[in-house]
C-alpha positions in Angstrom: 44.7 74.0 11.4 43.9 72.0 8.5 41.8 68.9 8.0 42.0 66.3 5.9 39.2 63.7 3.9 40.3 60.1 3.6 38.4 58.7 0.2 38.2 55.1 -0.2 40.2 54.2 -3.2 38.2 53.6 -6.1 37.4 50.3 -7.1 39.2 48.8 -10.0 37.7 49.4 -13.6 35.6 45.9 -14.3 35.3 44.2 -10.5 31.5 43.8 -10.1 30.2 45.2 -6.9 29.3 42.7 -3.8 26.1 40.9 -4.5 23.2 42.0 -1.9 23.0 40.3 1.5 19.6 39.3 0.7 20.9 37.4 -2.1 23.8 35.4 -0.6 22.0 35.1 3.1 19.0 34.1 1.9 17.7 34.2 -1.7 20.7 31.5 -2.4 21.0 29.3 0.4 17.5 28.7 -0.9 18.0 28.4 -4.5 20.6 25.8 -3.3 18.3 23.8 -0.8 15.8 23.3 -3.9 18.1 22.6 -5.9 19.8 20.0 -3.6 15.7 18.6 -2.6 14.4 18.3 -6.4 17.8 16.3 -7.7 17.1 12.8 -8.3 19.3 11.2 -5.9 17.8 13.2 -3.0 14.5 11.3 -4.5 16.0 8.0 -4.2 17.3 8.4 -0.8 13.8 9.6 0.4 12.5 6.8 -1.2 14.5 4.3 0.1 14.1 5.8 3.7 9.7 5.9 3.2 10.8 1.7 2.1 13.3 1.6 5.4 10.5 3.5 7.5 7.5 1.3 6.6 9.5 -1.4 8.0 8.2 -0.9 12.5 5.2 -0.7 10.9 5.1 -4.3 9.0 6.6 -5.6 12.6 5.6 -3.7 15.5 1.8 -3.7 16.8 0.2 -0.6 15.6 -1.7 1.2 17.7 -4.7 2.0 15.4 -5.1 -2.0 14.5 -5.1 -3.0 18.0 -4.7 -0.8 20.7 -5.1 -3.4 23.3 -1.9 -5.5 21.7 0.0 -2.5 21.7 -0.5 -1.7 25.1 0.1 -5.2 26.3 3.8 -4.9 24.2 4.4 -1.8 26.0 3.6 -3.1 29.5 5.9 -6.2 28.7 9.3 -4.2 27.5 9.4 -1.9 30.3 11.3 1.3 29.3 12.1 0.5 26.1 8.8 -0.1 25.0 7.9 3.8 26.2 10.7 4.8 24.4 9.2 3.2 21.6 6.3 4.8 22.0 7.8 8.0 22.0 8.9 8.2 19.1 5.9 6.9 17.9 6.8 3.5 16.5 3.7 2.0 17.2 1.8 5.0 15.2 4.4 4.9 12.4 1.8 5.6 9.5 0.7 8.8 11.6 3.7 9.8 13.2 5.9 13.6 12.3 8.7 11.5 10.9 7.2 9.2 8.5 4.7 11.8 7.4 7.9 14.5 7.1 9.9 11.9 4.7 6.7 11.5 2.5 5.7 15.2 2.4 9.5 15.8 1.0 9.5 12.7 -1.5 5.7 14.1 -2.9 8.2 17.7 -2.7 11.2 16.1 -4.5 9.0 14.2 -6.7 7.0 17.3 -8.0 10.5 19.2 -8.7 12.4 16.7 -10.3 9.4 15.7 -13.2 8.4 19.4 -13.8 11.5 20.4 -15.6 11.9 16.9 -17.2 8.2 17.4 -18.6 9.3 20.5 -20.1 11.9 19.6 -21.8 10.6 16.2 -23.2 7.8 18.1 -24.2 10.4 20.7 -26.7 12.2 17.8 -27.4 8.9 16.5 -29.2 8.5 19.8 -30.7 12.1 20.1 -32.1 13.8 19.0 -35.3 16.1 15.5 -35.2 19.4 17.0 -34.6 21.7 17.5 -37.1 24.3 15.2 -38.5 27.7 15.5 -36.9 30.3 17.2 -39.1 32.6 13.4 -39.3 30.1 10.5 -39.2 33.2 8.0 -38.9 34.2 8.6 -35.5 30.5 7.0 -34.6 30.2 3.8 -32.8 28.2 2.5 -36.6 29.2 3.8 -39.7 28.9 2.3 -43.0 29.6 3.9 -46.3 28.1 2.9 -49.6 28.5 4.2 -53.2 25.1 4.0 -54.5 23.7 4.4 -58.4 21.4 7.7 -58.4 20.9 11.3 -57.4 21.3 12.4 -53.7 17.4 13.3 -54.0 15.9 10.2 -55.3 18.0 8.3 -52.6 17.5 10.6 -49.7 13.8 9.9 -50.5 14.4 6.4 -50.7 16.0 6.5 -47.1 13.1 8.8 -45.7 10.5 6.4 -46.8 11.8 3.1 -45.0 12.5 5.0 -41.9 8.9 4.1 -40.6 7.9 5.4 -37.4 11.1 7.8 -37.3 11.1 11.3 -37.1 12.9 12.5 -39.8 14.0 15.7 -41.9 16.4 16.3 -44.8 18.4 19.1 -45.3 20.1 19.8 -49.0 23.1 22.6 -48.5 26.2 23.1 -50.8 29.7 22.8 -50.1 32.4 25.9 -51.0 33.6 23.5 -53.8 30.3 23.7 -55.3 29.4 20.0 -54.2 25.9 19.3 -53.6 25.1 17.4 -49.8 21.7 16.2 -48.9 21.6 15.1 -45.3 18.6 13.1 -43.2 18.9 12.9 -39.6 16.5 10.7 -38.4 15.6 9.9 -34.2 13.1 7.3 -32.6 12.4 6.1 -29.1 10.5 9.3 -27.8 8.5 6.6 -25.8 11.8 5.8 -23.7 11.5 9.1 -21.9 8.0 9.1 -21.9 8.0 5.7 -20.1 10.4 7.1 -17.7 7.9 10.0 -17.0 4.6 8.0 -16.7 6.7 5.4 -14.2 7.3 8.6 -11.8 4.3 10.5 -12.3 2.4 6.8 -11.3 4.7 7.1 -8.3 3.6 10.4 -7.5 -0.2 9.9 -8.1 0.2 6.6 -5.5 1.3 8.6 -3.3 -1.3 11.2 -3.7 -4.0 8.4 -3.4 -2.3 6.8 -0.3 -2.6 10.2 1.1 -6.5 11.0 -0.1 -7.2 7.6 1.5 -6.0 8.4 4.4 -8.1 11.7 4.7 -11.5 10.3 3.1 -11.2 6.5 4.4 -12.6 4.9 7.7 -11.7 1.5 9.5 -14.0 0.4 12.2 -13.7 -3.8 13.8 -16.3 -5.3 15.6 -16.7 -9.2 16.7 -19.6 -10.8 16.2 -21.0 -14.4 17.3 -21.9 -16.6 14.3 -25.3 -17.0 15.1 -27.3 -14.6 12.4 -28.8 -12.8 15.1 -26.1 -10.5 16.0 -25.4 -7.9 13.1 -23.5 -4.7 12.1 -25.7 -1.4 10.2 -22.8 0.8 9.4 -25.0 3.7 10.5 -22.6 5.1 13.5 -19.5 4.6 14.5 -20.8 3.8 17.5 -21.6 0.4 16.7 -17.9 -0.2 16.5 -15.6 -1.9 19.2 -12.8 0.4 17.7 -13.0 3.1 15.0 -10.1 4.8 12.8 -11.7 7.7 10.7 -9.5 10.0 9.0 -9.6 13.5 9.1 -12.0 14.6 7.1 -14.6 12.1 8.1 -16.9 12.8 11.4 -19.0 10.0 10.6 -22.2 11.5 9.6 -22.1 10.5 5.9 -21.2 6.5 6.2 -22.1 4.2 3.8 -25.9 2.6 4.4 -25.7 -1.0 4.9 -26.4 -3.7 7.2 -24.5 -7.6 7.7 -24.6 -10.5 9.7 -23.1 -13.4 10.6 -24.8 -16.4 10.1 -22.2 -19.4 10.0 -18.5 -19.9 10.3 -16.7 -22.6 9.6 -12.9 -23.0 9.6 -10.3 -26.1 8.2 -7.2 -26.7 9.8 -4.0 -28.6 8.6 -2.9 -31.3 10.7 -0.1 -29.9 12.8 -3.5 -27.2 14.2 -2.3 -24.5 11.3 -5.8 -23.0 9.8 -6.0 -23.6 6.5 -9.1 -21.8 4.9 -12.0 -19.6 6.8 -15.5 -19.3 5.7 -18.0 -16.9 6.7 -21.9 -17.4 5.4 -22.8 -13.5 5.8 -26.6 -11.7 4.9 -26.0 -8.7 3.7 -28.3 -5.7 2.8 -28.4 -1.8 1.6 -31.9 -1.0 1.9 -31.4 0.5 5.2 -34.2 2.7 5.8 -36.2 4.1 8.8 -37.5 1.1 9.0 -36.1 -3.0 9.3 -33.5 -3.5 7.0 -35.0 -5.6 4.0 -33.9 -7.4 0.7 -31.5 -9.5 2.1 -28.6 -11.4 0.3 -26.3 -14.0 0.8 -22.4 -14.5 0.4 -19.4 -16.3 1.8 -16.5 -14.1 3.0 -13.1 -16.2 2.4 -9.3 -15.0 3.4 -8.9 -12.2 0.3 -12.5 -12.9 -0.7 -14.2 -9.7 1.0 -17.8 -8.7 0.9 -17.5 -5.3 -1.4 -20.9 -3.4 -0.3 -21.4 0.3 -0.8 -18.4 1.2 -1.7 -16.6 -0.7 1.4 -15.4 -3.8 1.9 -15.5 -6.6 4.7 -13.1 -8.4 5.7 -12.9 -11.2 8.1 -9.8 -10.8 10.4 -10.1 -13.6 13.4 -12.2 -15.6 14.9 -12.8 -17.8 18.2 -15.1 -19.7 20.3 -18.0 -17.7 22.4 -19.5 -20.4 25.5 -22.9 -20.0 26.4 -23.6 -20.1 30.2 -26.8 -20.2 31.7 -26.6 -19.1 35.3 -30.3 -20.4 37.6 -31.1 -18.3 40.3 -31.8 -19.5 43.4 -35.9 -18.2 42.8 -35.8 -19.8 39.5 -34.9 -17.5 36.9 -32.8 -17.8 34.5 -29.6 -15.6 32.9 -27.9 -17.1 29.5 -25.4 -15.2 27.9 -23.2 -16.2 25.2 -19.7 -14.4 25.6 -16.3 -13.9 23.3 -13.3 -16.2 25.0 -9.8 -14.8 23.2 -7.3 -17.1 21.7 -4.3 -17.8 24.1 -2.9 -20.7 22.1 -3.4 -19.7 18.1 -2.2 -23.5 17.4 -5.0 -25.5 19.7 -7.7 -22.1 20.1 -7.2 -22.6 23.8 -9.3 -18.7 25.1 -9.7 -17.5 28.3 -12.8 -14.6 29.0 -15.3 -13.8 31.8 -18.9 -13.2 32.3 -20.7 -11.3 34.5 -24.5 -11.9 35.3 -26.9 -9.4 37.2 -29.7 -10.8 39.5 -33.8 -11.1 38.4 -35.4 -8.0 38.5 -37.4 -8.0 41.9 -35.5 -10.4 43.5 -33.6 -8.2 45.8 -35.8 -5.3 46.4 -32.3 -4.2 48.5 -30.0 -2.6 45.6 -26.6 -3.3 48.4 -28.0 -6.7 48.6 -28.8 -6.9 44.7 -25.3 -5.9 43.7 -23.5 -7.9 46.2 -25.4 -11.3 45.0 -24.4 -10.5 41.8 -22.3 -13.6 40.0 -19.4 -13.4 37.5 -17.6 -15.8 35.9 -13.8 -16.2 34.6 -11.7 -19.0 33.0 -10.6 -20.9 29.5 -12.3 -22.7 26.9 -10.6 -25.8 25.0 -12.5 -26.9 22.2 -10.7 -30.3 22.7 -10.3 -30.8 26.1 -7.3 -32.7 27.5 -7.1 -33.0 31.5 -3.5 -33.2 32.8 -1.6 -32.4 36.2 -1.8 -33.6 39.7 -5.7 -35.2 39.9 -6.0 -34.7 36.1 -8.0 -31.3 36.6 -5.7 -28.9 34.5 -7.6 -28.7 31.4 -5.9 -28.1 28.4 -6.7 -28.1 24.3 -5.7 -30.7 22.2 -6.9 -29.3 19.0 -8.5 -26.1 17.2 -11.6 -28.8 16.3 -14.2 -28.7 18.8 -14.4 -32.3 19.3 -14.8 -32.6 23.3 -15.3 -28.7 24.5 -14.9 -28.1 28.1 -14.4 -24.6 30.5 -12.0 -24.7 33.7 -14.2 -21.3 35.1 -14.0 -19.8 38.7 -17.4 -18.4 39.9 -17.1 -15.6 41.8 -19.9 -14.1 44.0 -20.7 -10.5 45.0 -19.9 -6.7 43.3 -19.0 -7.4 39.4 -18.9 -3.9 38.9 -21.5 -3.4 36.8 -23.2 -0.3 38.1 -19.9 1.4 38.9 -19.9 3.3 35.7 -16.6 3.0 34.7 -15.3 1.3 32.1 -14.3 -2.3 32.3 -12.2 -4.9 30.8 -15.1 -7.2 28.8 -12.7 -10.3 28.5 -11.3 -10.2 32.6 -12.6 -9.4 35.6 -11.9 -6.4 37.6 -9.2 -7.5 40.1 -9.8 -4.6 42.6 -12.6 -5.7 43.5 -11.7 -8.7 44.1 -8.6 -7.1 46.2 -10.9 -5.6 47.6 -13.4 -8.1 48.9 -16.4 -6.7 47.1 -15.9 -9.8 44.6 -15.3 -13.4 45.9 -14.5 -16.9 44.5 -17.2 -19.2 45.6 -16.1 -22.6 43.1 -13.1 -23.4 41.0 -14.8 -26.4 38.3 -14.1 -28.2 35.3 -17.3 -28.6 33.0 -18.0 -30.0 29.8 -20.7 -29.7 27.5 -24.4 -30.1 29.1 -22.6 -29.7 32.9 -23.8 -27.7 36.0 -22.3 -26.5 39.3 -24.6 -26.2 41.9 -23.5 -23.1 44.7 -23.9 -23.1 47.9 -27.0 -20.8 48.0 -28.6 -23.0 45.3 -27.2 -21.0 42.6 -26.7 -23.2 39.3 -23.9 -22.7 36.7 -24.4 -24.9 33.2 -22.2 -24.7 30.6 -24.7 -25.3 28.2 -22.3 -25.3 24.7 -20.3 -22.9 22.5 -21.1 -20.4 19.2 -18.4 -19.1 17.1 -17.6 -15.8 16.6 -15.8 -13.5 13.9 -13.9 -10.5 14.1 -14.5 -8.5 11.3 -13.5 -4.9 9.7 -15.5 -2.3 7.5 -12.7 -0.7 5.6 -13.5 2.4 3.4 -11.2 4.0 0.8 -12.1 6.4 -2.1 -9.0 6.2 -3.4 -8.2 2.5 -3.7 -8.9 2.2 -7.6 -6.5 5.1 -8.5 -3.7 3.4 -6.6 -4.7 0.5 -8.4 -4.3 2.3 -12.1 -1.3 4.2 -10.4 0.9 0.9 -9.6 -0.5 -0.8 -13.3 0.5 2.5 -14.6 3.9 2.1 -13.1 4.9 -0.9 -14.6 3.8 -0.1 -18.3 5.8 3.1 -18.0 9.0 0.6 -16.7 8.2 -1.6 -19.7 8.3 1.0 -21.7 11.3 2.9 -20.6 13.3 -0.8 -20.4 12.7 -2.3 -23.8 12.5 1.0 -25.7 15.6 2.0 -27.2 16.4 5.5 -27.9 18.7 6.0 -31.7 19.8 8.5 -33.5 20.5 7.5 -37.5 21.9 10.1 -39.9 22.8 9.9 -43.6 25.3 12.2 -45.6 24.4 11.9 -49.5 27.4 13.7 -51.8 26.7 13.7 -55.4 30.0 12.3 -57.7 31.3 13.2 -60.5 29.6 11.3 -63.6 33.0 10.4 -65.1 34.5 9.1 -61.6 35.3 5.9 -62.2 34.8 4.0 -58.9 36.4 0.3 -58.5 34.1 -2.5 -57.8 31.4 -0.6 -59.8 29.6 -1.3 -62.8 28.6 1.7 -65.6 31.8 3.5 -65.1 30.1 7.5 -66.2 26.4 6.8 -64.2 25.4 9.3 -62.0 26.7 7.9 -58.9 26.2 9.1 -55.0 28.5 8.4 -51.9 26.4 7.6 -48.8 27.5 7.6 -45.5 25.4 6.5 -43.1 26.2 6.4 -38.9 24.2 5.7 -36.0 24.0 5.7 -32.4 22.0 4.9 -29.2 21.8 5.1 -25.0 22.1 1.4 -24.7 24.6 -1.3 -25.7 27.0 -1.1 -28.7 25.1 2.0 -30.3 21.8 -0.1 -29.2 21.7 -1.7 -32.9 23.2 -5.1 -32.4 25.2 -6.9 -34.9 22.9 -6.3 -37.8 23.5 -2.6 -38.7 25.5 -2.9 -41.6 22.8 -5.0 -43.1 20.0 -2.4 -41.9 22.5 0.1 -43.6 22.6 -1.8 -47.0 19.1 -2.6 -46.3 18.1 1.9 -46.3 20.0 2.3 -49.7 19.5 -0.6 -51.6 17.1 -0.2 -55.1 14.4 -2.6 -53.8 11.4 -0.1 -54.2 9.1 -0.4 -51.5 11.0 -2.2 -49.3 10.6 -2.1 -45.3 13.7 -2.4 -42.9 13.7 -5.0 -40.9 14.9 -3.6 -37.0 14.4 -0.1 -37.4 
């Protein structure tokens, strides 16, 4: 029996062999994917969709500027507001999505300048290019028979091409014919304006980012009053606090503010027109009382710049004062923030809640259930209207006639519960619940009581205002400002500045050529030819090249072309 080997035929003489898997599964669906990322329209589109992104952020309530508002949008759109908040429309600055689009634009960014760089920078290095072989088939072309040697004109040419890179070049024809050429170039800064617009782009976004890490924002409100201040010490004194992640807040900026006055002007239809905060301010923040302090006015873009942060003002209201008399005498005043309903007549609504003397219910059950609280609105300019004219209502932002429409309720305000309480409304489980109860539904204005059953007297006794305000810190806010001046000098530059290419052909004549039209038949005479072209327009010249032309080889020593 006999066996036979099957060979595979031989390949044919010249076929290359099958590249590697590695290099056709992987190596070049990645070389592709780069390539595809670090193109320039990929850059534009992922620009376009960071613009298109930004925009739920300009008109949705964001969660880090006020979570209550965001929650309160949430609770009124039902299901599609938790879908919104699933996909993180209400953290759009923070979210996977928008931070995915700006990682690949800083990506895209980064590989489409790096190989322009390089080749602008050995385009600076390298010689004008050399003139083409037939000058006439260039948008501009002029030719002149000019008096002279090739030499003494090229020179001529050379010298009133100010601010050109230029070069000549002398080689002989086969006929023996002596040609000097020039090639000439200008607008380098064309390119190099186009650079230094997209590497400003990419240095904004860099400092956006470094902000972001480094930078802080903490709110607090504060009554008018120049008692109640801020030492940015903790973050603890905050209401709310957004610190990025590199900051714990151990290394804040020492300083210390208060309010002492606010004023606001309104136009007549209620709109505010202009805000005024009269602020003391200090850094000398010590172990000790804060000392050395200084005086300013925060306006709307005004803001106090202190230790490297700044302090902005970012809403205001009215705070009543309520002075609630025990039935043994003693006193409780408290001065409390009511929030804006009604932006156009400052109508706010708030509560209070007031604990009993020390002492006079040795009986803690008793002491908490006697406890009083106090809910309701605040018009600056009261209006009364409705059945009995008892439904108050605000006329105007200006406190001209102030007023409260306040229940007082009686009993369990919740305060040593422990848990964490609404400051601007009651808690309504325990009114639900019976632990709270209303004991007097009044109207009072300025300078008016309510006397309780049990002898308790409620006085509204007047009204503070108070101020919202914001300690913002970024490091890198100056470099985005240098960035975005830096952006549009580079797109000056790369607009107005006009990229040419000029080249002159200079071929000696014959000295007994007799040319027509010229004087001194048996001179030394030269033919010039001389062409140019541009990026822009018609050759970017204009109408005046043949006169620029003329202008290069004319005899007038010394002279400067005008337009080139």
């Amino acid at each position: 029996m006999s066996t036979s080997t099957v060979t595979p035929p031989a390949r044919p003489a010249g076929k290359p062999a099958a590249p590697h898997w590695f290099l056709r599964r992987i190596l070049w669906p990645l070389r592709n994917l780069w390539r595809s990322l670090t193109s320039m329209r990929t850059a534009l589109v992922l620009l376009f969709l960071l613009a298109l992104a930004a925009i739920p952020g300009a008109l949705l309530p964001q969660r880090e500027l006020n979570e209550q508002k965001t929650l309160q949008y949430i609770d009124s759109h039902g299901t599609v507001g938790e879908w919104m908040d699933r996909l993180q429309l209400f953290d759009v600055f923070s979210s996977v999505w928008f931070t995915a689009i700006y990682v690949l634009l800083f990506v895209s960014l980064v590989g489409c300048l790096t190989p322009r760089m390089i080749e602008h920078a050995k385009s600076l290095r390298a010689k004008p290019v050399a003139a083409p072989r037939n000058l006439g088939r260039l948008p501009r072309h002029e030719t002149f028979t000019v008096d002279g040697a090739p030499d003494e004109i090229a020179e001529r040419i050379t010298g009133r091409l100010g601010g050109w890179r230029r070069v000549a070049a002398e080689r002989t024809l086969p006929d023996g014919t002596r040609v000097v050429e020039v090639s000439a170039e200008k607008g380098y800064l064309r390119e190099f304006g186009n650079l230094v617009f997209h590497v400003a782009l990419l240095g904004i976004l860099v400092a956006i980012a470094l902000g972001k890490v480094y930078g802080y924002e903490g709110t607090r409100s504060l009554v008018a009053d120049g008692e109640q201040g801020l030492c940015n010490t903790s973050t603890a004194v905050y209401d709310s606090f957004r610190a990025g992640s590199l900051v714990d807040g151990t290394d804040l900026s020492p300083f210390c503010f208060k309010v002492d006055d606010f004023s606001a002007t309104f136009l007549p239809n209620g709109q505010p027109s202009m805000y005024n905060a009269e602020v003391s301010y200090t850094d000398s923040v010590g172990a000790g009382v804060p000392t050395d302090w200084k005086h300013m006015s925060i306006k709307v873009n005004e803001p106090l710049r202190l230790a490297g942060d700044r302090v902005y003002v970012l809403g205001n209201g009215y705070a009543p004062t309520f002075t609630v008399t025990f039935p043994n005498g003693q006193k409780r005043t408290q001065t409390v923030l009511f929030i804006p309903e009604e932006m156009a007549t400052m109508l706010s609504s708030g509560a209070a809640r007031f604990d009993t003397p020390a002492g006079m219910y040795p009986d803690e059950d008793e002491r908490r259930n006697n406890q009083i609280a106090l809910q309701g609105i605040f018009a600056p300019t009261a209006e009364f209207t409705g059945s009995g004219g008892k439904l108050l209502q605000s006329a105007s932002p200006i406190p001209k006639k102030p007023a409260v429409a306040i229940d007082v309720y009686k009993g369990d305000t919740g305060l040593d519960t422990g848990r964490p309480q609404n400051v601007y409304q009651l808690d309504s489980d325990l009114m639900h619940q019976g632990r709270l109860k209303r004991e007097a539904r009044v109207n009072l204005e300025q300078g008016q009581s309510h006397t309780l059953a049990d002898g308790t007297i409620v006085t509204f006794d007047g009204y503070k205002r108070w101020v919202s305000v914001q300690v913002s810190h970024d490091p890198a806010q100056k470099w985005v400002l240098v960035f975005a001046v830096s952006m549009l000098v580079g797109l000056l530059v790369s607009l107005l500045v006009r990229r040419r290419r000029l080249w002159a052909r200079l071929v000696e004549m014959d000295v007994d050529e007799d040319v027509p039209g010229v004087d001194n038949p048996g001179k030394r005479r030269t033919v010039v030819e001389i062409a140019g072209l541009a990026r822009t327009d018609q050759a970017g010249w204009g109408e005046g090249f043949s006169d620029q032309a003329a202008a290069l080889v004319g005899n007038d020593a010394g002279r400067r072309v005008r337009g080139l």
